[in-house]
N, CA, C and O of each residue as an XYZ file, in Angstrom:
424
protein
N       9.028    -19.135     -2.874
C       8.242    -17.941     -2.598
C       9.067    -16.971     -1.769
O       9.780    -17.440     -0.882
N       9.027    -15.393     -2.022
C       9.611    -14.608     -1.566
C       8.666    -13.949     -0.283
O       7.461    -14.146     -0.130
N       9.276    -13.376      0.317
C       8.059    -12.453      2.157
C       8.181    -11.169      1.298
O       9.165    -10.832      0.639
N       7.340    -10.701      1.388
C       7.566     -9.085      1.785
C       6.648     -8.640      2.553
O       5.802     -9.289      3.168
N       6.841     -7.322      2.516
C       6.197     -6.538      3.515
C       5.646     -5.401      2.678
O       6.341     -5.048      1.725
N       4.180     -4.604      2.954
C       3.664     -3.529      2.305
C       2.892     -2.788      3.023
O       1.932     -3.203      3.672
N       3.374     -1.323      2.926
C       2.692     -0.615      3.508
C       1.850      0.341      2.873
O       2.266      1.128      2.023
N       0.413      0.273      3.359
C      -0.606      0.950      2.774
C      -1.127      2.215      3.679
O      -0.939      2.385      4.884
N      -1.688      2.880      2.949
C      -1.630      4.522      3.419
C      -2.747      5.332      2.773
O      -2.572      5.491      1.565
N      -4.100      6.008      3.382
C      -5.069      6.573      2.847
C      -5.447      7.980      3.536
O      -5.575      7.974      4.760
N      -5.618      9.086      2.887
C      -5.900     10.200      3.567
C      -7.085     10.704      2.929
O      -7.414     11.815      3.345
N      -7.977     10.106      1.850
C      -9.161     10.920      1.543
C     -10.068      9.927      1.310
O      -9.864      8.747      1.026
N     -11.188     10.581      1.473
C     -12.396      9.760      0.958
C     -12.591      8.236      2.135
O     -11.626      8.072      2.881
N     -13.434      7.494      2.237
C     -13.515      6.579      3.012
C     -12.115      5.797      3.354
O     -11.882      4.777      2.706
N     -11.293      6.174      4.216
C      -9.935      5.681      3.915
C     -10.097      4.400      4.389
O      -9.230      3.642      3.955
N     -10.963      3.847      5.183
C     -11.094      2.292      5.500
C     -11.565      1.375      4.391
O     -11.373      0.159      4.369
N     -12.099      1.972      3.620
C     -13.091      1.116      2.416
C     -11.886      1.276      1.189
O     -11.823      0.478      0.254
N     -11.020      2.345      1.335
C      -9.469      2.188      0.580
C      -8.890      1.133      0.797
O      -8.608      0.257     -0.019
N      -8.608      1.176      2.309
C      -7.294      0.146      2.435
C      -8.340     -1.150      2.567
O      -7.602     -2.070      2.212
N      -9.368     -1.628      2.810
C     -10.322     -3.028      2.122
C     -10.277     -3.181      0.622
O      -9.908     -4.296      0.253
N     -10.581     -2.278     -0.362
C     -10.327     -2.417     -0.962
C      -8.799     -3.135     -2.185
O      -8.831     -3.816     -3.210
N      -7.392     -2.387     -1.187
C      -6.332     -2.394     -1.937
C      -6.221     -4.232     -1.605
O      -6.188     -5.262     -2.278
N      -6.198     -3.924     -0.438
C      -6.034     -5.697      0.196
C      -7.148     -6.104     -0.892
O      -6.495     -6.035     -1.933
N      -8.035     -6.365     -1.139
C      -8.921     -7.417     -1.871
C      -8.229     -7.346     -3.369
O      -8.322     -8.370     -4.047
N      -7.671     -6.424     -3.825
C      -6.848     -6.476     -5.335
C      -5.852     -7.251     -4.726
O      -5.670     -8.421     -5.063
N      -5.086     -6.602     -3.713
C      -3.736     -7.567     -3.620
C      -3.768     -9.243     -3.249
O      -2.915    -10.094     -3.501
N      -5.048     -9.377     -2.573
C      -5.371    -11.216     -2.921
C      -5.848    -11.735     -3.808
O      -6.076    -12.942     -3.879
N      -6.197    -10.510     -5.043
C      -6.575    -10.918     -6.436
C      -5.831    -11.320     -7.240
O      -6.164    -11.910     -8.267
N      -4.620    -11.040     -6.866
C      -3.813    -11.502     -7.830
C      -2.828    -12.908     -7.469
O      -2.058    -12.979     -6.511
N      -3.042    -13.871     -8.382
C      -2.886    -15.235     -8.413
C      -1.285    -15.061     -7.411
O      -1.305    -15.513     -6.266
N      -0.106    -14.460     -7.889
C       1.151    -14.545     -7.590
C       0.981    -14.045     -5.721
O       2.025    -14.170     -5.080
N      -0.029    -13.619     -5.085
C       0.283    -13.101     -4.026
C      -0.685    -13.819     -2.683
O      -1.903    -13.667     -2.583
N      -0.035    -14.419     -1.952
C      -0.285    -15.098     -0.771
C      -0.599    -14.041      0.566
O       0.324    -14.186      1.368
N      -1.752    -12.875      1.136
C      -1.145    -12.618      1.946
C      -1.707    -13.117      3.754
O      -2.788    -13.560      4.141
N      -0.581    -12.833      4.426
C      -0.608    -14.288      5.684
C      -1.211    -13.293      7.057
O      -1.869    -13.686      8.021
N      -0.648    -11.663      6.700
C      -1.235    -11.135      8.307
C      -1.312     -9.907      7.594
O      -0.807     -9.595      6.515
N      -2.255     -9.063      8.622
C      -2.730     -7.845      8.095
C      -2.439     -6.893      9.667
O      -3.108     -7.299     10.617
N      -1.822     -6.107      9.849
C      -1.404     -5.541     11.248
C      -2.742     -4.457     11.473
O      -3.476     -4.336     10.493
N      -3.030     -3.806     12.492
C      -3.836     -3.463     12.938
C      -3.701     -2.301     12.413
O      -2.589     -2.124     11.915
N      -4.830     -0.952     12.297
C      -5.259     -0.124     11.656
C      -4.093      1.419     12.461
O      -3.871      1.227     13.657
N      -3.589      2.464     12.004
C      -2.934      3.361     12.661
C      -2.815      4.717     11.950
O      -2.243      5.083     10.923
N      -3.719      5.448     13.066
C      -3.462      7.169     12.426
C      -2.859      7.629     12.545
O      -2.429      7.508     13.693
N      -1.992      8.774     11.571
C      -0.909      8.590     11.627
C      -1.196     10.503     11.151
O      -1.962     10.759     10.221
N      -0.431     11.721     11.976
C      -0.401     12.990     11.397
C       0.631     13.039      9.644
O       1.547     12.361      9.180
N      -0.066     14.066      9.227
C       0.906     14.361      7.674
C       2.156     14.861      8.208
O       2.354     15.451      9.270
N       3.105     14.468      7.137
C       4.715     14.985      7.422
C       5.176     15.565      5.780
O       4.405     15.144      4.917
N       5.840     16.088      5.473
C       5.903     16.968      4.332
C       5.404     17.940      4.049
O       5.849     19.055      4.325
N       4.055     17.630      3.250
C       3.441     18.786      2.925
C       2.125     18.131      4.265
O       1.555     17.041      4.326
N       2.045     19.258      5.100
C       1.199     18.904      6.368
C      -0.476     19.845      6.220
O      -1.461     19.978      6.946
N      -0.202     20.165      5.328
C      -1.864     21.271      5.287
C      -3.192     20.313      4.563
O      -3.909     20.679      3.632
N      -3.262     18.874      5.375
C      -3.799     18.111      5.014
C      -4.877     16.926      6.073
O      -4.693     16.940      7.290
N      -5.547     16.328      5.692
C      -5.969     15.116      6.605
C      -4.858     14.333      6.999
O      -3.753     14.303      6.457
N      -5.396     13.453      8.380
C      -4.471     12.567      9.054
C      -4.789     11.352      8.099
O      -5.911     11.197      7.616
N      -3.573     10.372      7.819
C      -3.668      9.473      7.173
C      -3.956      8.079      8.358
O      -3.547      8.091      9.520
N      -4.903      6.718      7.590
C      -4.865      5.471      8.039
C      -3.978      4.687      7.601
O      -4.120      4.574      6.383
N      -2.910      3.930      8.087
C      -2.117      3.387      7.858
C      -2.400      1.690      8.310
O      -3.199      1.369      9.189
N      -1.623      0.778      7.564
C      -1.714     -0.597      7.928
C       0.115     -0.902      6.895
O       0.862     -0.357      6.083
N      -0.058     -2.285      7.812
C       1.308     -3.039      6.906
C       0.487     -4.633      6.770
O      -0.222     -5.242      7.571
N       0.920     -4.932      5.477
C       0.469     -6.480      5.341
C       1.648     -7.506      5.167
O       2.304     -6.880      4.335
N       2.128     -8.288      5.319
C       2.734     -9.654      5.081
C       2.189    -10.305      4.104
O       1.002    -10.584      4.273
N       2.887    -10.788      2.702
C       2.409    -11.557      2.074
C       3.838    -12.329      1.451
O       4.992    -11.906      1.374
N       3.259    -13.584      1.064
C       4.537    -14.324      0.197
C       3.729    -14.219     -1.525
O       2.530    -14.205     -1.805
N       5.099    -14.152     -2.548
C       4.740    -14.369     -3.492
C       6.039    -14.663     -4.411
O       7.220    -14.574     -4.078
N       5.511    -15.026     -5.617
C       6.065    -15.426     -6.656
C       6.925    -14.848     -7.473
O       7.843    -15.265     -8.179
N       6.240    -13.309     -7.143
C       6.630    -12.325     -8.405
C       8.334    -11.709     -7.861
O       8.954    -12.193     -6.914
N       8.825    -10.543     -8.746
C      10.220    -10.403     -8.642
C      10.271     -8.797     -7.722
O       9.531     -7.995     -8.291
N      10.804     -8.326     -6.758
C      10.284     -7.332     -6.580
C       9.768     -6.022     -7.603
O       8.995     -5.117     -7.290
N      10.415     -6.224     -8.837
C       9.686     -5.033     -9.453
C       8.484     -5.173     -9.979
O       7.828     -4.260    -10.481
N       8.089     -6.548     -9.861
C       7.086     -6.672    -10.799
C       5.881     -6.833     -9.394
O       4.674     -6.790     -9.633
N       6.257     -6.964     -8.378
C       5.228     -7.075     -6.704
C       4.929     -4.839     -7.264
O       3.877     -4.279     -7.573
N       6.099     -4.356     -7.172
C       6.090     -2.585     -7.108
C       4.808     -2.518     -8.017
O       3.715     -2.092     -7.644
N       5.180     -3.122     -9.566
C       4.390     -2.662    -10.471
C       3.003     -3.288    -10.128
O       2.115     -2.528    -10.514
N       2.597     -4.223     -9.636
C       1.588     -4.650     -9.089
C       0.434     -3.589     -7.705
O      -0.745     -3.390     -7.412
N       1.607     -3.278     -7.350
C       1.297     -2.505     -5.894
C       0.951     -1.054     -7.031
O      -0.211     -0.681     -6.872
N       1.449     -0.511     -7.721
C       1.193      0.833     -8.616
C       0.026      0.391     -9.670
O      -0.343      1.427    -10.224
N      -0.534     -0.470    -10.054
C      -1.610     -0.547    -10.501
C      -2.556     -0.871     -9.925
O      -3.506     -1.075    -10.680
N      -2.874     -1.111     -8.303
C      -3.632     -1.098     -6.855
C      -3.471      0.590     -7.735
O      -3.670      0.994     -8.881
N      -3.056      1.122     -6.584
C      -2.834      2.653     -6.928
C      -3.706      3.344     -8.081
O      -4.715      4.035     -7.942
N      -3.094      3.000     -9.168
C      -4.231      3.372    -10.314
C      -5.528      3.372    -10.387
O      -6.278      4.173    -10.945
N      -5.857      1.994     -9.517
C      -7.471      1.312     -9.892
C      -8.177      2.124     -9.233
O      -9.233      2.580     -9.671
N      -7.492      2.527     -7.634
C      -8.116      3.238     -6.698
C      -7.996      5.036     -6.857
O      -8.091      5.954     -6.043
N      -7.754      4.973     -8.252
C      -7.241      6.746     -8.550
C      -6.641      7.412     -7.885
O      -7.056      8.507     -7.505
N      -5.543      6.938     -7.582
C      -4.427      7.578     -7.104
C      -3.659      8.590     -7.772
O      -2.767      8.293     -8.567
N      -4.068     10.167     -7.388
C      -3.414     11.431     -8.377
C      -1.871     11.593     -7.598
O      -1.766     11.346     -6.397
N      -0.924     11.952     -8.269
C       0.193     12.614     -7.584
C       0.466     13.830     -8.341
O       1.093     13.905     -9.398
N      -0.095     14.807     -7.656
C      -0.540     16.425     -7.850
C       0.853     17.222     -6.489
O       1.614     18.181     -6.617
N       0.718     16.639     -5.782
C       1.730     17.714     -4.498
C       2.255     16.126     -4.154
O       1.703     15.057     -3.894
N       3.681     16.626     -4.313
C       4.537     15.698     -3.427
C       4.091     15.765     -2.144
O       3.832     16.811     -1.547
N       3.971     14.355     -1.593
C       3.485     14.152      0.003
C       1.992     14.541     -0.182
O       1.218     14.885      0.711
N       1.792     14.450     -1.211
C      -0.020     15.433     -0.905
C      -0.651     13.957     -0.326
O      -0.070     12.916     -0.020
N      -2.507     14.427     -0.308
C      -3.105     13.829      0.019
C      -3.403     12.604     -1.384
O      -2.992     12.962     -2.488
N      -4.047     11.326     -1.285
C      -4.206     10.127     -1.604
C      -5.232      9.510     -1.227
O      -5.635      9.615     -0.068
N      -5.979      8.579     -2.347
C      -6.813      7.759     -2.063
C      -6.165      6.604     -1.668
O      -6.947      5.845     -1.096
N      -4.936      6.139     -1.759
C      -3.967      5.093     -1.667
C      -2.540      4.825     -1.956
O      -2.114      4.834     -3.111
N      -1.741      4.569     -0.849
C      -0.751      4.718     -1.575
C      -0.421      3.326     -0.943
O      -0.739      3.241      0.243
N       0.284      1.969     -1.628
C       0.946      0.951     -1.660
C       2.259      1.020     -1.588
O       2.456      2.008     -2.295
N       3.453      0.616     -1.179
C       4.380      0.261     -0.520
C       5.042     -0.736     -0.412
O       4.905     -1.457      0.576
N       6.136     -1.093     -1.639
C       6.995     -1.976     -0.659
C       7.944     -1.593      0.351
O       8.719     -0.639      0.284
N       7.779     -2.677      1.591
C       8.568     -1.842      2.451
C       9.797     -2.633      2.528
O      10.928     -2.198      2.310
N       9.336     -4.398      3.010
C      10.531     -5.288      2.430
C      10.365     -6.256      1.721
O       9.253     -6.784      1.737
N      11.300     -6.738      0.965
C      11.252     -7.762     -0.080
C      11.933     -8.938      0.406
O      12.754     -8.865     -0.509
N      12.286     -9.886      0.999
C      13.227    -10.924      1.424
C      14.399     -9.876      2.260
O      14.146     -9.132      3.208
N      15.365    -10.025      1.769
C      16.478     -9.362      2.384
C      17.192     -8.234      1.322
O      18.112     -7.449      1.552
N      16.514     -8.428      0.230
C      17.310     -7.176     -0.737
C      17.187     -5.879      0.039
O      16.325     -5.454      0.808
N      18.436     -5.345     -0.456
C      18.607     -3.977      0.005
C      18.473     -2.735     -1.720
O      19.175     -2.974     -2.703
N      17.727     -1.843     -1.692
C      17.556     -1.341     -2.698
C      17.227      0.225     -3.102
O      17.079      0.540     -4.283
């Protein structure tokens, strides 16, 4: 089993019932173990800033899968939760994150 690390990120709509949500897909899926969930953090917009403050979290999980196929996993979270990408940096119902994978550098 591989560690990684993922960071999740919500700026519209109930952003707490987002990031409950993404976590309950991401323990839905058989390949993904996850072990800690870090505490909740608001966080101001950076890019495009003419927007809501985002909720942020990072989770720990081990799994099976290869990192592209954890990404493609983490981008169909994304989908389920209608995730538009309309403005770079814009606002989001969710955005998923790998942040690390074992030790690959990438």
């Amino acid at each position: 089993m591989s560690r990684a690390y993922l960071g999740l990120g919500t700026n519209m709509g109930d952003r707490l019932d987002y990031l409950n949500k993404a976590c309950d897909l991401l323990e839905q899926n058989e390949n993904v173990l996850s072990l800690k969930k870090s505490n909740l953090y608001e966080t101001k917009a950076w890019g495009y800033t003419d927007q809501a403050d985002f909720l942020n979290m990072c989770v720990e999980i081990e799994t099976s899968l290869d990192p592209y196929d954890l990404l493609s996993i983490c981008q169909d979270i994304e989908n389920k939760l209608n995730r538009v990408r309309v403005i770079r940096w814009g606002p989001r119902t969710i955005d998923v994150d790998v942040l690390f994978y074992d030790d690959i550098v990438s």
